[in-house]
C-alpha positions in Angstrom: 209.8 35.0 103.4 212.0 37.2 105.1 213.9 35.1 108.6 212.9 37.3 111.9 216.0 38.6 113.3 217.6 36.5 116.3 216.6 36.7 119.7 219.1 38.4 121.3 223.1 39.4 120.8 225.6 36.8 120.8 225.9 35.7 125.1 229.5 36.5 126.2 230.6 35.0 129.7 233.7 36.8 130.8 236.0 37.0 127.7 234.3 34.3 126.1 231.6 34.9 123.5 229.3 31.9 122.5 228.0 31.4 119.2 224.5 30.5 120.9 222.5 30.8 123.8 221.7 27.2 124.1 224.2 25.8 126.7 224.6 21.7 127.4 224.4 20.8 131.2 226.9 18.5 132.0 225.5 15.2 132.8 227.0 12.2 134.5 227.3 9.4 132.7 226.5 11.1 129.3 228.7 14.1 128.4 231.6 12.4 127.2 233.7 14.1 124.7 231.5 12.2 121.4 228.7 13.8 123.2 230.3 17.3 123.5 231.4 16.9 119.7 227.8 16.2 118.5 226.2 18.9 120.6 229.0 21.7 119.0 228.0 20.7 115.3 224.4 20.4 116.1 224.8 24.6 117.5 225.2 24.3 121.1 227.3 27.5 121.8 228.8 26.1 125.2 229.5 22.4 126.1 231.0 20.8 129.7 232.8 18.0 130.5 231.1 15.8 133.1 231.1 16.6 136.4 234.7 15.7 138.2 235.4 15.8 142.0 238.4 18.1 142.5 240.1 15.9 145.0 240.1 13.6 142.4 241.5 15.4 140.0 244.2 17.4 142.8 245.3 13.1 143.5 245.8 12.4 139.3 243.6 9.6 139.5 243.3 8.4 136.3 239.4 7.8 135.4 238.9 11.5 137.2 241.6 12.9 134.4 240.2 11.0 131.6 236.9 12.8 131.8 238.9 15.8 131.6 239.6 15.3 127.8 238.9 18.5 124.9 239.7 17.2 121.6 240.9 19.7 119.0 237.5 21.1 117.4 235.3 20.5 119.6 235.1 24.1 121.6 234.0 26.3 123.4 234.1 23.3 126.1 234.6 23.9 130.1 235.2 21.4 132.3 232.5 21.4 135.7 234.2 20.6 139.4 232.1 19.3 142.6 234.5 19.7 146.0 234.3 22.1 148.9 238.3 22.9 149.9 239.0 26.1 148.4 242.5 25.4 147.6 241.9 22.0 146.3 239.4 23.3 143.9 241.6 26.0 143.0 244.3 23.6 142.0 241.6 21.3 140.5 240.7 24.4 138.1 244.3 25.0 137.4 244.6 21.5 136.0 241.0 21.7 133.8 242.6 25.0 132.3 246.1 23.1 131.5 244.3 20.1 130.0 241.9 22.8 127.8 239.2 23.5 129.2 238.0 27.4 128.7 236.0 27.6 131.5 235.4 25.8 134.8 232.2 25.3 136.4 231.6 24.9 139.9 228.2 22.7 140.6 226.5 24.2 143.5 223.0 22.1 143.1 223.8 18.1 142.9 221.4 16.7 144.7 222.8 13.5 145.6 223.5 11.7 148.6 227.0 10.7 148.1 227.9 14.7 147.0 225.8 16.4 149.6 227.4 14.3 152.2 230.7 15.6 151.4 229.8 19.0 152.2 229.8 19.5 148.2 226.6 20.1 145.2 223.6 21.5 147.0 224.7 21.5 150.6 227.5 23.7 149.9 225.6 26.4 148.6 223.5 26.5 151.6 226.6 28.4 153.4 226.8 31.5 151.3 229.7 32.7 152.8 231.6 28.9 152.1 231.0 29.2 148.8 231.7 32.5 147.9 235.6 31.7 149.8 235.7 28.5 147.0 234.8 30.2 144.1 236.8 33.2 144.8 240.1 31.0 145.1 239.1 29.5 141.8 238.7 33.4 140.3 242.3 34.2 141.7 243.7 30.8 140.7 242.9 30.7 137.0 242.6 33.0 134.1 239.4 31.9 132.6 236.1 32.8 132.7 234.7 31.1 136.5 231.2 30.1 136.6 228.4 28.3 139.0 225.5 26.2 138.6 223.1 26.2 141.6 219.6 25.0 142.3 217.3 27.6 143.9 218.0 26.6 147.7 217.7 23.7 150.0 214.3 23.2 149.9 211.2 25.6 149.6 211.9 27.4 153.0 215.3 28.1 152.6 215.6 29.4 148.7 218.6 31.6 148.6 219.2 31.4 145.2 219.6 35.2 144.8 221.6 35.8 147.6 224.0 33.2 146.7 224.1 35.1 143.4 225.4 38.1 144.1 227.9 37.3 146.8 229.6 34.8 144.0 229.1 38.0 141.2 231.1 39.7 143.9 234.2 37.3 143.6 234.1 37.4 140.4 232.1 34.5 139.0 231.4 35.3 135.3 227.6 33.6 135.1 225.5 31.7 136.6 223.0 28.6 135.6 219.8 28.2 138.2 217.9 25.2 137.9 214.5 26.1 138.9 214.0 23.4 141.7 215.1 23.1 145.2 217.4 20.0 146.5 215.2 18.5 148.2 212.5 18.7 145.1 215.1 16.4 143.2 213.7 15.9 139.6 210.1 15.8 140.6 207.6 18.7 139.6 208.3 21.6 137.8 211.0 24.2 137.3 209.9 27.4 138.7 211.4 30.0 136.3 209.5 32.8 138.2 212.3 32.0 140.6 215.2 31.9 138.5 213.8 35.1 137.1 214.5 36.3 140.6 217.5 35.9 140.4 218.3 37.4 136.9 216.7 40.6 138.3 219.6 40.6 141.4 222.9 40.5 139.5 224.3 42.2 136.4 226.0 39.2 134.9 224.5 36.6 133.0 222.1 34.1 134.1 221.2 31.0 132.6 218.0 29.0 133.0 217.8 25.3 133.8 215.2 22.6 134.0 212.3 21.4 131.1 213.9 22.9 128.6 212.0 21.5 125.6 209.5 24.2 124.9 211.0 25.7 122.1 209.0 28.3 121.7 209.2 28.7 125.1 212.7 29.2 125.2 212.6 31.8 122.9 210.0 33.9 124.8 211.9 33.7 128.0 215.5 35.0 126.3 213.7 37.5 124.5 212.3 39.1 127.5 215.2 38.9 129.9 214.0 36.4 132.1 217.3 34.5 131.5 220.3 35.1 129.1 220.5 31.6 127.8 219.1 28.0 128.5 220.9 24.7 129.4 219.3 21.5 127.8 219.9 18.5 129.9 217.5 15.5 129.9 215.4 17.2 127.5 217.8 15.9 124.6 218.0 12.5 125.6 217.3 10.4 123.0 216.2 13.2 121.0 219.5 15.4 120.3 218.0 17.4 117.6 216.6 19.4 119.8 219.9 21.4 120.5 219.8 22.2 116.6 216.2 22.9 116.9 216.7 25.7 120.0 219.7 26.9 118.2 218.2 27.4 114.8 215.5 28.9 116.4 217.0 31.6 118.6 219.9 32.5 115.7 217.1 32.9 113.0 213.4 33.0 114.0 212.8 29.3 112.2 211.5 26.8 113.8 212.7 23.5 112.4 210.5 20.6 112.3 211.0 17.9 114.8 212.9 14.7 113.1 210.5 11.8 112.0 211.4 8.3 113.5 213.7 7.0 111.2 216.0 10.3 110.9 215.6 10.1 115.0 217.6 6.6 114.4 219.8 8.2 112.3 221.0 10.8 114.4 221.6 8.1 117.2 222.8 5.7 114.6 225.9 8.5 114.2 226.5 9.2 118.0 227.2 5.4 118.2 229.3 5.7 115.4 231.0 8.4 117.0 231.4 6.4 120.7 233.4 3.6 118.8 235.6 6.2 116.8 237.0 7.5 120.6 236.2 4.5 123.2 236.6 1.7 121.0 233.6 -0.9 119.9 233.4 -2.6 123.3 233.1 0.1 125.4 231.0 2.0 123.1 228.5 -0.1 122.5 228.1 -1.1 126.4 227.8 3.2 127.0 225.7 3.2 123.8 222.9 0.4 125.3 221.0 3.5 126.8 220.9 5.7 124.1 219.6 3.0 121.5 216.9 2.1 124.3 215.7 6.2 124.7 215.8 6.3 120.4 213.1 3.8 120.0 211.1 4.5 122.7 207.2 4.3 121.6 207.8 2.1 118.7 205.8 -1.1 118.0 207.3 -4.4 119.5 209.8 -1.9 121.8 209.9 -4.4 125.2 211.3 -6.9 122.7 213.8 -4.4 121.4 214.9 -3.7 124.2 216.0 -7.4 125.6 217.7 -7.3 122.5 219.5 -3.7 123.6 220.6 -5.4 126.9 222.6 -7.5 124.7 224.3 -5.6 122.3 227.6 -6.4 121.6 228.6 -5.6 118.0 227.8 -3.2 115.3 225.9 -5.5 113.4 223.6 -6.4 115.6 223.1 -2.4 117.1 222.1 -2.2 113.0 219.6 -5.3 113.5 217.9 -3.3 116.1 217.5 0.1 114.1 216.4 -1.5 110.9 213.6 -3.7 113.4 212.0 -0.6 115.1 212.2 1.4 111.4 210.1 -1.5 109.8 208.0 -1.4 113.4 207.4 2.5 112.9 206.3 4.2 116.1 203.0 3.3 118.1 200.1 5.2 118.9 201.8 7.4 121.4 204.7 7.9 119.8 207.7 8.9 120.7 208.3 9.9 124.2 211.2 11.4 126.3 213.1 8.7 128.9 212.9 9.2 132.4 216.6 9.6 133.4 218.2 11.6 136.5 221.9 12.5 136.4 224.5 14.0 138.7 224.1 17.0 137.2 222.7 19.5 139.1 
């Protein structure tokens, strides 16, 4: 049977055409460059670095410079800046660009404490006309494409997501991701994508759509009939990264691939772990790979005692211990289930 045709033409931000629609959000803590490379080969058509404070970065410090890594083959990747001085986030781009980055993204909805008391994430993009003076020093300072992720306001009196919009279209900024919650909503309820649709409707560049983005089908709906240009996953492939091939497949072709069964979900984590050793080294990897082994067997019998085992993983053959235990397990009555997990991403 004949494949439907896809979704919609190829999404080009500034210069820069993606392969795909289906965008990673960069995610404290978990969009590391193995993450990036895995993401790119399962179809995402954009990746980001995690977020990085520009002052940080403007100062050299060294764990700030590291996040800023693009190995060769793993592209289209951008790197995403939090800060509020226009000239130190315009010399903070300038860096991203020199280390490789091929676009630089400005977060405009963290919702943290430790950001929004800075003046920087969500409580810079209350002041319109503060942000719009950032991002257009970022537009003059650097010669790729200059884009902005916001949530839809402060909190559900002060939504200004559409506003904000077109005053940073005005400087320049090349497209723009909404996450359909307010700051003060955090993580909890839904995303309102009658709201971000708001938005789409006030500027003529693209818009990008954030928060629950599992619903595959759902996704597809929604780009096919303009409510958003594209879609960001963020938590919604944690511990379940198929997903990104799964939205890609889907919006290049019409398919709709089936959802991996429990011991190809292993698998798939088995090989990100494998791929966290290959660029931080065992020790490292294997203390940043605890959470993702915990999120992969979520939902399978004997899991608590799995987990005290996770807590203590220190070499390769014991992670290997762990994944042949939950296959044998198999998955319990409810199956598996997505983790709760809240990032700095905005």
């Amino acid at each position: 049977m004949a494949l439907a045709a896809p979704v919609r033409p190829a999404l080009r931000v500034g210069s820069l055409e993606l392969s795909s629609p289906v965008l990673i959000a960069p995610m404290v803590g978990i969009t590391d460059a193995p993450c990036r490379e895995l993401a790119v080969e399962l179809g995402a058509g954009l990746v980001c670095t995690e977020m990085v404070a520009s002052e940080a970065v403007v100062r050299s410090q060294e764990a700030s410079l590291q996040l800023l890594d693009f190995p060769a083959g793993v592209a289209p990747a951008g790197a995403q800046l939090v800060g509020c001085d226009p000239a130190v986030m315009a010399a903070a781009a300038q860096v991203c660009v020199e280390r490789g980055a091929v676009t630089v993204d400005v977060n405009l909805g963290c919702p943290v404490k430790k950001v929004v008391g800075r003046g920087s994430g969500a409580a810079l993009a209350r002041d319109v006309r503060a942000t719009a003076a950032v991002l257009r020093a970022m537009v003059d300072a650097v010669d790729v494409p200059v884009t902005a992720k916001m949530r839809l306001g402060w909190d559900a009196q002060t939504i200004n997501a559409p506003e904000l919009a077109r005053a940073l279209a005005d400087v320049g900024v090349t497209a723009i991701t909404v996450h359909g919650r307010t700051r003060c909503q955090g993580y909890a309820g839904e995303a309102d994508w009658l709201e971000i649709a708001r938005v789409k409707d006030a500027v003529d560049i693209p818009v990008i759509g954030s928060g629950d983005v599992e619903d595959l089908r759902l996704i597809e709906r929604r780009i096919r009939s303009g409510v958003v240009d594209g879609v960001v996953i963020a938590r919604g492939m944690l511990g379940n990264f198929w997903l990104v091939r799964q939205a890609s497949h889907l919006l290049a072709t019409g398919e709709l691939l089936d959802d991996l069964d429990f011991a190809a979900r292993i698998a798939l984590c088995r090989r990100h772990l494998g791929m966290l050793v290959a660029y931080h080294g065992p020790q490292r990897a294997l203390r940043i790979g605890r959470k993702y082994v915990a999120w992969s067997i979520k939902g399978c019998n004997g899991a608590a005692r799995l987990r005290a085992m996770v807590q203590d993983l220190d070499s390769l053959d014991m992670l290997d211990t762990i994944f042949e235990r939950a296959v044998v397990a198999g998955l319990g009555p409810q199956g598996w289930y997505r983790p709760v997990f809240t990032s700095g991403e905005g």
